[in-house]
SEGU-627179 format. One record per residue: residue number from 1; x, y, z of N, C-alpha, C in turn; residue in one letter. Coordinates in steps of 0.1 Angstrom, whole numbers. Example, Ala and Ser with C-alpha at 12.3 -4.5 7.8 and 13.67 -1.06 7.14 Angstrom:
2
+-----+-------+-------+-------+-------+-------+-------+-------+-------+-------+------+
: pos :  n.c1 :  n.c2 :  n.c3 : ca.c1 : ca.c2 : ca.c3 :  c.c1 :  c.c2 :  c.c3 : code :
+-----+-------+-------+-------+-------+-------+-------+-------+-------+-------+------+
:   1 :   132 :   -57 :    78 :   123 :   -45 :    78 :   132 :   -33 :    78 :    A :
:   2 :   128 :   -22 :    71 :   137 :   -11 :    71 :   129 :     0 :    79 :    S :
+-----+-------+-------+-------+-------+-------+-------+-------+-------+-------+------+
end
This chain:
109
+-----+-------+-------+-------+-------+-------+-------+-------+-------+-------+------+
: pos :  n.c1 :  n.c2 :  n.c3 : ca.c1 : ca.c2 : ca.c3 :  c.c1 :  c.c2 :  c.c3 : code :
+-----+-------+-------+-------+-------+-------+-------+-------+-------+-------+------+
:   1 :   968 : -1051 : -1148 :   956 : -1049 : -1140 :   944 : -1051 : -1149 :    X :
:   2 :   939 : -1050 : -1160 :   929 : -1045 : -1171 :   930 : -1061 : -1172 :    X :
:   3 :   939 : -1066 : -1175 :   936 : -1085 : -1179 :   931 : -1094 : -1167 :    X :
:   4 :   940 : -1084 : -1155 :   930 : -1097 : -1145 :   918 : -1094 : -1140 :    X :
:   5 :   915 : -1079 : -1141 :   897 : -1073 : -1143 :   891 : -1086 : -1156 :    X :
:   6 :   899 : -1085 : -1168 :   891 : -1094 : -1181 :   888 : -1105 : -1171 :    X :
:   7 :   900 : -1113 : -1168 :   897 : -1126 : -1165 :   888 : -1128 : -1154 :    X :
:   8 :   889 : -1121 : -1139 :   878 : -1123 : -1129 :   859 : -1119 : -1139 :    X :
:   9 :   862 : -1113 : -1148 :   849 : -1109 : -1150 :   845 : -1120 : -1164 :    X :
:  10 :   853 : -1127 : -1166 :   847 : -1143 : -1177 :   852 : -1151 : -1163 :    X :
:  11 :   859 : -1155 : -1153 :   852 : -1163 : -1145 :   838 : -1160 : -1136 :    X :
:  12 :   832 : -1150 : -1135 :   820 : -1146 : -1131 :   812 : -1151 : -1136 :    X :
:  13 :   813 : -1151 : -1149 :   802 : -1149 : -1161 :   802 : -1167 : -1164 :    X :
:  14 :   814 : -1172 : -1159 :   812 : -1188 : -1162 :   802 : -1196 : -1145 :    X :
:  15 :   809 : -1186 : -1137 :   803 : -1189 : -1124 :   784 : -1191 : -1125 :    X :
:  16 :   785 : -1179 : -1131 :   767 : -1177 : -1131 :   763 : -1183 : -1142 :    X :
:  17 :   768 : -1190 : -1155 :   762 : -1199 : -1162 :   765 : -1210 : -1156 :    X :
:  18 :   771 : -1215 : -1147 :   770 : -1225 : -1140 :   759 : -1230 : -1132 :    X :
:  19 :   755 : -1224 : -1126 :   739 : -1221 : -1114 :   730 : -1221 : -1127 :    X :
:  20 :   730 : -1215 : -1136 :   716 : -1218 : -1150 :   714 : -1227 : -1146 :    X :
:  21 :   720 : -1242 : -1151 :   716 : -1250 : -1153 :   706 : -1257 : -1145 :    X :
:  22 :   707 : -1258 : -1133 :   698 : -1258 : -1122 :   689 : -1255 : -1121 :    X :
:  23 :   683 : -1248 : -1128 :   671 : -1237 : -1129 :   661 : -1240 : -1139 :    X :
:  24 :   671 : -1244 : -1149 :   665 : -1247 : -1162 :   655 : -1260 : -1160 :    X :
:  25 :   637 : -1255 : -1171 :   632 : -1261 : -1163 :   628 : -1276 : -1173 :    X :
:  26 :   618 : -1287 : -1165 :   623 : -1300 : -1174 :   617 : -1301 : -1193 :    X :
:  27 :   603 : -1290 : -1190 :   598 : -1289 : -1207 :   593 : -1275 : -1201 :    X :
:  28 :   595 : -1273 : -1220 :   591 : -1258 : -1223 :   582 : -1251 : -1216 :    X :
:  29 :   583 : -1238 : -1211 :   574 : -1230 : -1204 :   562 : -1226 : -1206 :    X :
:  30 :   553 : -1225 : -1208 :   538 : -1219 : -1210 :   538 : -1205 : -1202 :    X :
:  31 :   538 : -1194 : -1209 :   537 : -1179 : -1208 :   529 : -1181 : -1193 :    X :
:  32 :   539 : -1177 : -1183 :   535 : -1177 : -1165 :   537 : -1185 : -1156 :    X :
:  33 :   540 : -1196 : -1164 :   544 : -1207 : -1154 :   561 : -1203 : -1152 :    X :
:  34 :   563 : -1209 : -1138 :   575 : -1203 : -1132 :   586 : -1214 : -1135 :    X :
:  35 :   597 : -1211 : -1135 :   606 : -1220 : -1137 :   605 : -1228 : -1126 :    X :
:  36 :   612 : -1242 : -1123 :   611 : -1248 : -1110 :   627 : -1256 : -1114 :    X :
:  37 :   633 : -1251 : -1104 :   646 : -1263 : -1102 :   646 : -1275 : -1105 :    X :
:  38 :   651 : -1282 : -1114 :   655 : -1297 : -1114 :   657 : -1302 : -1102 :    X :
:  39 :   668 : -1296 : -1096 :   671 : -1304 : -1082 :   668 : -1300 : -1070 :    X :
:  40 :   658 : -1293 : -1069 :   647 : -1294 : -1056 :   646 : -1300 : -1047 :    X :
:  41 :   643 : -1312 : -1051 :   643 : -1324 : -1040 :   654 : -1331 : -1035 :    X :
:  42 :   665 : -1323 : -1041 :   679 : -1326 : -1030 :   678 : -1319 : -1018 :    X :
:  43 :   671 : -1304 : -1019 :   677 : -1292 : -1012 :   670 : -1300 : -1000 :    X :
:  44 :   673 : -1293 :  -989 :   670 : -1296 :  -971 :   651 : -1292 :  -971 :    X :
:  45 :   646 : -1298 :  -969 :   627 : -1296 :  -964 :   626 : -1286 :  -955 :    X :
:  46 :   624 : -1274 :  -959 :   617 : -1263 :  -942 :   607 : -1268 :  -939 :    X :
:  47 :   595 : -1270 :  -946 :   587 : -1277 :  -941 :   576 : -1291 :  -946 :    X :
:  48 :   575 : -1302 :  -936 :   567 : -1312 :  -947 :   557 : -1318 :  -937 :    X :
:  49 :   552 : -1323 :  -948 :   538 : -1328 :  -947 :   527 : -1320 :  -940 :    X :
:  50 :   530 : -1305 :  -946 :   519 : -1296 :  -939 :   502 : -1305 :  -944 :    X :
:  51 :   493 : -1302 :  -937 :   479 : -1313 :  -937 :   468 : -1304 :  -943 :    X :
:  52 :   462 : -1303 :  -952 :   456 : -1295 :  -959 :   441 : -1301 :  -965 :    X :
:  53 :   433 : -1310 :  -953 :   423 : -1312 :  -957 :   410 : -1303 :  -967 :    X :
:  54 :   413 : -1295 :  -965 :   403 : -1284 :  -970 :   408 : -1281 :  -988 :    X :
:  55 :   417 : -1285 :  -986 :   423 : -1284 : -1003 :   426 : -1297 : -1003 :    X :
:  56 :   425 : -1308 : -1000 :   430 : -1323 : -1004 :   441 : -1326 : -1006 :    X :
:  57 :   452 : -1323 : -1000 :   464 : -1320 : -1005 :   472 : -1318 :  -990 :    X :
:  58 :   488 : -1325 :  -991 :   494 : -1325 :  -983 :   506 : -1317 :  -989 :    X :
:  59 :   513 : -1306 :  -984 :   523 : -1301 :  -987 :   537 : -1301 :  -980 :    X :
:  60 :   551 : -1301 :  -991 :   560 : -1302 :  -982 :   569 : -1286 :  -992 :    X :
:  61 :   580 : -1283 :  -983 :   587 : -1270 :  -988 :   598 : -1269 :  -993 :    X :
:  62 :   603 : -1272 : -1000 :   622 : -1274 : -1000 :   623 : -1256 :  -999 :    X :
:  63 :   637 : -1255 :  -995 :   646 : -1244 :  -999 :   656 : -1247 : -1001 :    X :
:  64 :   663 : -1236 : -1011 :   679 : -1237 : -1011 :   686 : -1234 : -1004 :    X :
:  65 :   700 : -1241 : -1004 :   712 : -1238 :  -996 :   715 : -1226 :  -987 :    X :
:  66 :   711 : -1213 :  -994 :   714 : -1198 :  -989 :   701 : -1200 :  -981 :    X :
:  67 :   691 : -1205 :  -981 :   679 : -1203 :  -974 :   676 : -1212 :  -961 :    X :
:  68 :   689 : -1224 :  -963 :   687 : -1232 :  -954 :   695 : -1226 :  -942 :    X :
:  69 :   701 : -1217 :  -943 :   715 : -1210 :  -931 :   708 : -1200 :  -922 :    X :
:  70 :   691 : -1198 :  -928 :   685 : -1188 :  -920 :   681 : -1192 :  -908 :    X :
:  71 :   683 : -1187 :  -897 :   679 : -1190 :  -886 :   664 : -1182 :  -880 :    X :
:  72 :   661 : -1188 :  -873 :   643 : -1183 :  -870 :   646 : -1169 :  -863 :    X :
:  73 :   635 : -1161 :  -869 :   634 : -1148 :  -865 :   644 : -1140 :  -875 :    X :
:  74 :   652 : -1140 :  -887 :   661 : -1137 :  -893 :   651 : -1137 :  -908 :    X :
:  75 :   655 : -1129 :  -917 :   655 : -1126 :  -931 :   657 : -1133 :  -934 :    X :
:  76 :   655 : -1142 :  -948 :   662 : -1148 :  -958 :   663 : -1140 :  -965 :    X :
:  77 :   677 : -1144 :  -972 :   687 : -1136 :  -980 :   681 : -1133 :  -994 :    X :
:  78 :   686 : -1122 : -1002 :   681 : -1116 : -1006 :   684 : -1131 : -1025 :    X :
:  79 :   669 : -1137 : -1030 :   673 : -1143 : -1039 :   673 : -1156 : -1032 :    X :
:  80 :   669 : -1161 : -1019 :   668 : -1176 : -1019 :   654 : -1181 : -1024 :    X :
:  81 :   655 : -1194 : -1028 :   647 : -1196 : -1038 :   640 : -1214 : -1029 :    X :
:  82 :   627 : -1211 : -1029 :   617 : -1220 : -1021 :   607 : -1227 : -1031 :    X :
:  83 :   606 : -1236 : -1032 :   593 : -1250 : -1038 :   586 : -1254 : -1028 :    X :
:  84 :   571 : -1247 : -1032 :   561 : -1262 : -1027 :   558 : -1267 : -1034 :    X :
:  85 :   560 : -1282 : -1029 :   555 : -1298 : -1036 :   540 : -1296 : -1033 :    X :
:  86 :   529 : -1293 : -1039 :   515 : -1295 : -1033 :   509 : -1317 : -1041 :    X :
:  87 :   509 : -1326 : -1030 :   505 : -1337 : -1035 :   490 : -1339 : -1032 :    X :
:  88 :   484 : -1346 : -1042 :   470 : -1348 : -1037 :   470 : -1362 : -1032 :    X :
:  89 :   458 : -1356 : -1015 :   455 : -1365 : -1009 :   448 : -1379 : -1011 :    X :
:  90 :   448 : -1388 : -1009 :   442 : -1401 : -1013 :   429 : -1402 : -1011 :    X :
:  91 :   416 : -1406 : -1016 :   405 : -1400 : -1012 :   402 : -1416 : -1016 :    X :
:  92 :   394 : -1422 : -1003 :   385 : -1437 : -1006 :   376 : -1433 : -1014 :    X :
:  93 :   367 : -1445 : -1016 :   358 : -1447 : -1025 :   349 : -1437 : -1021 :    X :
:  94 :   341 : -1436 : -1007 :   333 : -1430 : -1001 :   337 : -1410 : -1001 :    X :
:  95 :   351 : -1411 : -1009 :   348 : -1395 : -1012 :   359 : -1389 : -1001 :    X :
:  96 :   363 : -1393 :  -986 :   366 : -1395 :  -973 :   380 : -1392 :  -978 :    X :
:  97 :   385 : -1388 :  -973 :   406 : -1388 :  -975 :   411 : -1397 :  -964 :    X :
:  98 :   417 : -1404 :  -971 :   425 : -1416 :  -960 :   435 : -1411 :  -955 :    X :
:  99 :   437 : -1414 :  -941 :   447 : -1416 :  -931 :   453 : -1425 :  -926 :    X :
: 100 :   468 : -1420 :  -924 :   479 : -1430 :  -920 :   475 : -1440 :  -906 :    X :
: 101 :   482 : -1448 :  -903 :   483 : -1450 :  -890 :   483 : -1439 :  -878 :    X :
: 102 :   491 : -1425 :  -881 :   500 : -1417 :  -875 :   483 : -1404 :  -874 :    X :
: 103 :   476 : -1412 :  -885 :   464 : -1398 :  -886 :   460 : -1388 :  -892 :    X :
: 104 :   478 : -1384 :  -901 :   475 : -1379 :  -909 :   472 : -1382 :  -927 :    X :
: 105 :   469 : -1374 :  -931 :   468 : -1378 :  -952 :   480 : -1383 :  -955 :    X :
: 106 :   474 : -1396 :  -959 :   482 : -1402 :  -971 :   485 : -1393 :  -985 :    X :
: 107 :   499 : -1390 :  -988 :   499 : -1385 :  -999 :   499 : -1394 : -1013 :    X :
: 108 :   492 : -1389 : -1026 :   491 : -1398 : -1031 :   503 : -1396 : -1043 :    X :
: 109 :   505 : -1404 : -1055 :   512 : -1411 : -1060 :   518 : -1398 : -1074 :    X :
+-----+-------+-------+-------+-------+-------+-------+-------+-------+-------+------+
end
């Protein structure tokens, strides 16, 4: 009984250094800045291309996997973990933020 407690509790402990790596972020941290997922931009978008003329900037949202299973009007689970991408908008010469065909901000590069 006591060894297969040992063993589920170093498969745990390998489970959750597994998910680290994920996390870990691409250069050294600066005292407040928050970690950000490497792989972000795989997870599913809750929301994109929110329009944000007033800040210049178009935003989109990834969440993670446990975050993507919530359905509207429901909690997210305790520990799902969300990015916004904030991009700046494209601004012509005249100072003006350019728009797509569609109307909205071009995001820029």
């Amino acid at each position: 009984m006591m060894k297969t407690m040992i063993v589920m509790a170093g498969l745990l402990a390998l489970a959750g250094c597994s998910q680290m790596s994920s996390m870990q972020a691409k250069a050294p941290l600066k005292d407040g800045d928050p970690a950000v997922p490497a792989n972000y931009k795989a997870w599913p978008k809750m929301i994109v291309n929110v329009q944000r003329p007033d800040a210049k900037q178009v935003r989109d949202m990834y969440v993670d996997a446990a975050g993507a299973k919530t359905k509207a009007g429901d909690e997210f689970p305790y520990g799902t973990i969300m990015v916004m991408e904030n991009s700046a908008a494209v601004a012509r010469p005249d100072g003006t933020l350019a728009t797509g065909a569609d109307g909205k901000l071009v995001k820029g590069p």
